[in-house]
KESENU-248755 format. One record per residue (C-alpha): residue in three letters; y, z, x. Coordinates in nm, 4 decimals. Each point is the difference from the previous one (the first is absolute). Example, Ala and Ser with C-alpha at 12.3 -4.5 7.8 and 13.67 -1.06 7.14 Angstrom:
REM KESENU-248755
ATOM / res / yy / zz / xx
ATOM / ALA / -0.4500 / 0.7800 / 1.2300 $
ATOM / SER / 0.3440 / -0.0660 / 0.1370 $
REM end
This chain:
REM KESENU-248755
ATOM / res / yy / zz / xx
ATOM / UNK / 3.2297 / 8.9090 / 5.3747 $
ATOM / UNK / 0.1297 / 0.3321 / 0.0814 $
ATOM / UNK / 0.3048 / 0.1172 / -0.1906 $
ATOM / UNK / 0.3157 / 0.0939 / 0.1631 $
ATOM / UNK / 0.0915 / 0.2888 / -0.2474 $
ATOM / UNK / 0.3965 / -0.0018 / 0.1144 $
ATOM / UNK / 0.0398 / -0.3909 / -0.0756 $
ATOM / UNK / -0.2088 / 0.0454 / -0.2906 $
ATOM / UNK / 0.2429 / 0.3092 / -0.1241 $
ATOM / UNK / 0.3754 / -0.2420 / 0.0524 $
ATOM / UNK / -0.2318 / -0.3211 / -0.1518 $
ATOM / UNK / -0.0540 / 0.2573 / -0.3012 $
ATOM / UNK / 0.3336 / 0.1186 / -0.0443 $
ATOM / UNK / 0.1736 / -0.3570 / -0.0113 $
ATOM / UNK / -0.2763 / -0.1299 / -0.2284 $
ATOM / UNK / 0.0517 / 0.2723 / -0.2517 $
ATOM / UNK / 0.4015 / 0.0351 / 0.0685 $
ATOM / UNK / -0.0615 / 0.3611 / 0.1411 $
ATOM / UNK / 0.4182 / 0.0654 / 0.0777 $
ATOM / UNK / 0.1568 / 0.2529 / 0.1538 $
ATOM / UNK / 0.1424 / 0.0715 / -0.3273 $
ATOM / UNK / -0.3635 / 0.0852 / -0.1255 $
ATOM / UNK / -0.0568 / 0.1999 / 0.3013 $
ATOM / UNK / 0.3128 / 0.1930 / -0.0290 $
ATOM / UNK / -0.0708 / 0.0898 / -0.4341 $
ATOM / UNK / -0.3433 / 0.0889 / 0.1176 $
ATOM / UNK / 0.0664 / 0.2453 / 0.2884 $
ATOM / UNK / 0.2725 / 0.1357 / -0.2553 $
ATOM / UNK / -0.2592 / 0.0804 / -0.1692 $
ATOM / UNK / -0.2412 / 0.1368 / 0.1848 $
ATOM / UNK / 0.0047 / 0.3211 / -0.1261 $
ATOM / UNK / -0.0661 / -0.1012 / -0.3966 $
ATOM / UNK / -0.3347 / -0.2380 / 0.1952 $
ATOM / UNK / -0.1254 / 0.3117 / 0.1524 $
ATOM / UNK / 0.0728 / 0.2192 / -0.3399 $
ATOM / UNK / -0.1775 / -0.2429 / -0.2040 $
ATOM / UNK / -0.2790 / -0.0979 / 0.2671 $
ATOM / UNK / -0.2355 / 0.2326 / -0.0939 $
ATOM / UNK / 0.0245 / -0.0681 / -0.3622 $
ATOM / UNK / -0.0568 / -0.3936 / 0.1197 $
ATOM / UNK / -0.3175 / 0.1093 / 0.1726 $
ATOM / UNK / -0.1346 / 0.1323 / -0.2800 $
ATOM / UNK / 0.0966 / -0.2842 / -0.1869 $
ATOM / UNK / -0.1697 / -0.2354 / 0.2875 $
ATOM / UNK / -0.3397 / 0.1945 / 0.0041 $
ATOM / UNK / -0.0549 / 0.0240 / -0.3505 $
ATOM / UNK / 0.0047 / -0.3414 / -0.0515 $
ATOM / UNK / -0.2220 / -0.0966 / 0.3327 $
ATOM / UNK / -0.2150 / 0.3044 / -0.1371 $
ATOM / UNK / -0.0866 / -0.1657 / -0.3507 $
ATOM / UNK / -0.1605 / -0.3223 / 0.2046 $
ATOM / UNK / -0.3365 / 0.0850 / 0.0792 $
ATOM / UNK / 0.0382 / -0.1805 / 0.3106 $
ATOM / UNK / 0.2345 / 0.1892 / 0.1978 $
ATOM / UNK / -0.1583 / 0.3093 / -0.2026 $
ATOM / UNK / -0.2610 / -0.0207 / 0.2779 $
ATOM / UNK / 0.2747 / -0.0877 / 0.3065 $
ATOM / UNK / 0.2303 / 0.2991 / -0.1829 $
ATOM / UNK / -0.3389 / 0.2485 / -0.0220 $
ATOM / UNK / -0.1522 / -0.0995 / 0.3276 $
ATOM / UNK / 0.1154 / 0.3227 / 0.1991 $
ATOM / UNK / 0.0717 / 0.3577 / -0.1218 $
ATOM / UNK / 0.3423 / -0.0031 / -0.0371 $
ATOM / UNK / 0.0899 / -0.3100 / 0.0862 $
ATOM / UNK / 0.2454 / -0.0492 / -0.3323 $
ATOM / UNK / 0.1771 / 0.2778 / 0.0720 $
ATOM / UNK / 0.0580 / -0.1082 / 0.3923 $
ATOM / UNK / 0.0611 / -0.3756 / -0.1330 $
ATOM / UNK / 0.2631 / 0.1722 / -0.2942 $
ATOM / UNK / 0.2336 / 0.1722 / 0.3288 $
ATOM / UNK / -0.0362 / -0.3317 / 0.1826 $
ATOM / UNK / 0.1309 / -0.1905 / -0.2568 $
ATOM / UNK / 0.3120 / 0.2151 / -0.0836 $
ATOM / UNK / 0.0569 / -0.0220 / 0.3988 $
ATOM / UNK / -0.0031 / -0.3798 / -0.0974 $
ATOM / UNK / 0.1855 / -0.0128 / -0.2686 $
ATOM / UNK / 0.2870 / 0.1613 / 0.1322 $
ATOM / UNK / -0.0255 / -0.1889 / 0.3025 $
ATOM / UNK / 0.1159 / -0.2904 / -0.1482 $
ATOM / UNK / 0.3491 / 0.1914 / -0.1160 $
ATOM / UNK / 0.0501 / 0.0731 / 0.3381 $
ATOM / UNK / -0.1264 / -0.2937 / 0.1609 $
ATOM / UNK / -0.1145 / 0.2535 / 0.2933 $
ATOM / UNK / 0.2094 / -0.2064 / 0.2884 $
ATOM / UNK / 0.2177 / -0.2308 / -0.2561 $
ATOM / UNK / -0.3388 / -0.1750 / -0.0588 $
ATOM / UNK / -0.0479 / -0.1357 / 0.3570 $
ATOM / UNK / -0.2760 / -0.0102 / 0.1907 $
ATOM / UNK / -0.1250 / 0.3485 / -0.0579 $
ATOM / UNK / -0.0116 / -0.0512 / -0.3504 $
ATOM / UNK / -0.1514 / -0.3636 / 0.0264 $
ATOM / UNK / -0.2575 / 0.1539 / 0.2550 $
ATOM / UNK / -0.1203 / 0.3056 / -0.2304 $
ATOM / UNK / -0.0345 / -0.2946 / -0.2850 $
ATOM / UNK / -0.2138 / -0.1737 / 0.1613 $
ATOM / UNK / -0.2241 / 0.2595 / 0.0958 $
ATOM / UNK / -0.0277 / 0.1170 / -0.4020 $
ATOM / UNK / -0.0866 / -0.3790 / -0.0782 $
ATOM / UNK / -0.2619 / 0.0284 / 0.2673 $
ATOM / UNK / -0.1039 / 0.3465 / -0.1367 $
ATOM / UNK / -0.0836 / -0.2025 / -0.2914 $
ATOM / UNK / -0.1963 / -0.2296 / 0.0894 $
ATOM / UNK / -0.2166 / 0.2206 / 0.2210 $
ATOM / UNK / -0.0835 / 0.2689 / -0.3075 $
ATOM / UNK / -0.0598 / -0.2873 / -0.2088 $
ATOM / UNK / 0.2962 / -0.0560 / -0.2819 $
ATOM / UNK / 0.0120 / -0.3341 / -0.0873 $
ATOM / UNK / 0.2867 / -0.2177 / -0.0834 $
ATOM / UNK / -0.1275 / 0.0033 / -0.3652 $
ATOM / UNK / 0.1496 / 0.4069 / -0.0161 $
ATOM / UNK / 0.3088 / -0.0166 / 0.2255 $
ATOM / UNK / 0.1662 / -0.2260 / -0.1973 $
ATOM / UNK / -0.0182 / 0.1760 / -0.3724 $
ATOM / UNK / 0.0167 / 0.3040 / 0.2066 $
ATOM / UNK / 0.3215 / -0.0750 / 0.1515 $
ATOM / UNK / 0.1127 / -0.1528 / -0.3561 $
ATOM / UNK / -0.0836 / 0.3664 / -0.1274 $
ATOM / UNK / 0.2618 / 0.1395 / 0.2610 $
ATOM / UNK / 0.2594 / -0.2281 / -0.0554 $
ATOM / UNK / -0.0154 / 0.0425 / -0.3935 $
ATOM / UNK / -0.0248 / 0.3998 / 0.0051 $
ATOM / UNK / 0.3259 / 0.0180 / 0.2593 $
ATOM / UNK / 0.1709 / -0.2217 / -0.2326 $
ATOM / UNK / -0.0452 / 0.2340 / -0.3097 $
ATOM / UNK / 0.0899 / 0.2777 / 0.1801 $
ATOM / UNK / 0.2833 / -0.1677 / 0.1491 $
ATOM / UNK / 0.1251 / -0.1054 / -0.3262 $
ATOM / UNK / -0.1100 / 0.3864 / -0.1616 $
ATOM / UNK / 0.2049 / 0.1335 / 0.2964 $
ATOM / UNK / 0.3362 / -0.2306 / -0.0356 $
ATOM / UNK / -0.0731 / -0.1907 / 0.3125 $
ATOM / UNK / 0.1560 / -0.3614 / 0.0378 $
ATOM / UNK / -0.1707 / -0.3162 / -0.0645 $
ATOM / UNK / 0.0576 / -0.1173 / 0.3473 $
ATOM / UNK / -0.1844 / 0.2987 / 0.1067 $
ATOM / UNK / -0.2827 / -0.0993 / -0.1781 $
ATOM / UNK / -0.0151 / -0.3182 / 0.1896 $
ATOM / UNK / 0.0711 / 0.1008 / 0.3303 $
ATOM / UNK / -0.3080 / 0.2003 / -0.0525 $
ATOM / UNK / -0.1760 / -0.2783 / -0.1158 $
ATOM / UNK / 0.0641 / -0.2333 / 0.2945 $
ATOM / UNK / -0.1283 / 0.3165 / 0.2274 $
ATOM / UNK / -0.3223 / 0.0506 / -0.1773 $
ATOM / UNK / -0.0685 / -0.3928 / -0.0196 $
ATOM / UNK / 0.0780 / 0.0043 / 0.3800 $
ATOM / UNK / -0.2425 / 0.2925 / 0.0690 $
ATOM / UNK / -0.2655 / -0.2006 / -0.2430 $
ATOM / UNK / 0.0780 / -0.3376 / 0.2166 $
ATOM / UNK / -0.1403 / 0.2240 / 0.3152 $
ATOM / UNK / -0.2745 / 0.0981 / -0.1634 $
ATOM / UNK / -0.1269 / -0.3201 / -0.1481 $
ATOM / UNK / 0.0361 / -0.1724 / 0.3235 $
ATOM / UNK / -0.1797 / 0.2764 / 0.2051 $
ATOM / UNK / -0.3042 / -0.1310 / -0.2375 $
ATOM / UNK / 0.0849 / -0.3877 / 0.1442 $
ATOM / UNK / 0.0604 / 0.1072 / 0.3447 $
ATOM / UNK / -0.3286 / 0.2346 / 0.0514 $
ATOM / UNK / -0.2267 / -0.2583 / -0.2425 $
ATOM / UNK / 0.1113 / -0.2917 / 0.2542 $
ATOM / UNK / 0.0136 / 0.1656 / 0.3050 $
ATOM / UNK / -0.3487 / 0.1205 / -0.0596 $
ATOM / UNK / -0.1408 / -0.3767 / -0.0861 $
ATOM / UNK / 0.1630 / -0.1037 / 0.3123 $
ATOM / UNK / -0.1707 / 0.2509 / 0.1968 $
ATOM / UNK / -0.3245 / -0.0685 / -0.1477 $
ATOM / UNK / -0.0516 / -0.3654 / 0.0170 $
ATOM / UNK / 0.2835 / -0.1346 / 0.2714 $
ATOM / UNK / 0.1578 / -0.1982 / -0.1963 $
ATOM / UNK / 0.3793 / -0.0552 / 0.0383 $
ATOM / UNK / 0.2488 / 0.0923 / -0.1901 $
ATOM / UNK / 0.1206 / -0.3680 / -0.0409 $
ATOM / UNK / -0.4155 / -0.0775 / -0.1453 $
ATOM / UNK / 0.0331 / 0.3294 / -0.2326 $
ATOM / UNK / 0.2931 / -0.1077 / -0.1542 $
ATOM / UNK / -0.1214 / -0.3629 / -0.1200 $
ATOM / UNK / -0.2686 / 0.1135 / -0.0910 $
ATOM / UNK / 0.1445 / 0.2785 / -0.2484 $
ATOM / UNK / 0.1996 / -0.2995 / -0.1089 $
ATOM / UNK / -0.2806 / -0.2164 / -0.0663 $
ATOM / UNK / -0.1916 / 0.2937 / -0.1693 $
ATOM / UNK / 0.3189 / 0.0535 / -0.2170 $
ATOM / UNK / 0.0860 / -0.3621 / -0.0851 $
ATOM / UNK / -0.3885 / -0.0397 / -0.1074 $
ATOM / UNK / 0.0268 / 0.3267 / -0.2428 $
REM end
């Protein structure tokens, strides 16, 4: 069950009707994403730092918010400029934040009202700032695209890992997830 982050990218962008249009209003705006990034990051942090969850994931280093605040402006405006017209480079360095994820330990349960918190601070700002409303959901589709890669990086390393583990096949794993569902 190992993910193929470039199919996963073009599944992702005709799922979510990620057009050129969208990619062309977001790269012409790349330069209000990277103006307003930082203020985002602050935006993201505080909120992850009022769960006393990720307090201990945020805390666990010296400096580790600040380093995690300048990666996520990097990301942010990455997805105004789509870093290769949001190909494989950019489908590759999504995948390896979703796996980043998993590995330090942020569950599904905070990337999701985390990534809510992004989408509903760029849209006030957006709006404070005059920006169109079909800005607002290009940027939408992006950030629900990079969430997509992160909650499956939680599927793919979960089930690659019970595969390794007990030799089952991937054909056994799956009925029985869909047993174990259907009985819940």
């Amino acid at each position: 069950m190992v993910l193929d982050p470039h199919t996963f990218m073009a599944k992702m962008e005709a799922r979510m009707d990620f057009s050129t249009a969208d990619k062309e209003l977001l790269l012409s705006n790349a330069n209000w994403g990277l103006e307003i990034a930082s203020d985002m990051s602050d935006h993201f942090y505080s909120y992850m730092g009022r769960d006393p969850e990720m307090g201990v994931i945020l805390n666990a280093s010296e400096g580790r918010v600040h380093r995690l605040k300048e990666t996520f402006v990097l990301w942010f405006h990455e997805m105004f400029t789509g870093m290769d017209n949001w190909g494989d480079e950019y489908a590759d360095r999504r995948w390896k934040i979703g796996l980043v994820h998993v590995k330090i330990g942020i569950g599904p349960q905070h990337v999701v009202p985390a990534m809510a918190t992004v989408v509903h601070e760029a849209g006030k700002r957006a709006i404070a700032d005059g920006k169109s409303e079909n800005l607002r959901d290009a940027l939408g589709k992006i950030c629900m695209i990079d969430l997509a890669f992160i909650e499956q990086a939680y599927i793919e390393v979960s089930s690659t890992a019970v595969l390794k583990e007990t030799g089952w096949t991937e054909g056994l794993f799956r009925r029985l997830i869909t047993t174990g569902a259907g009985a819940m």
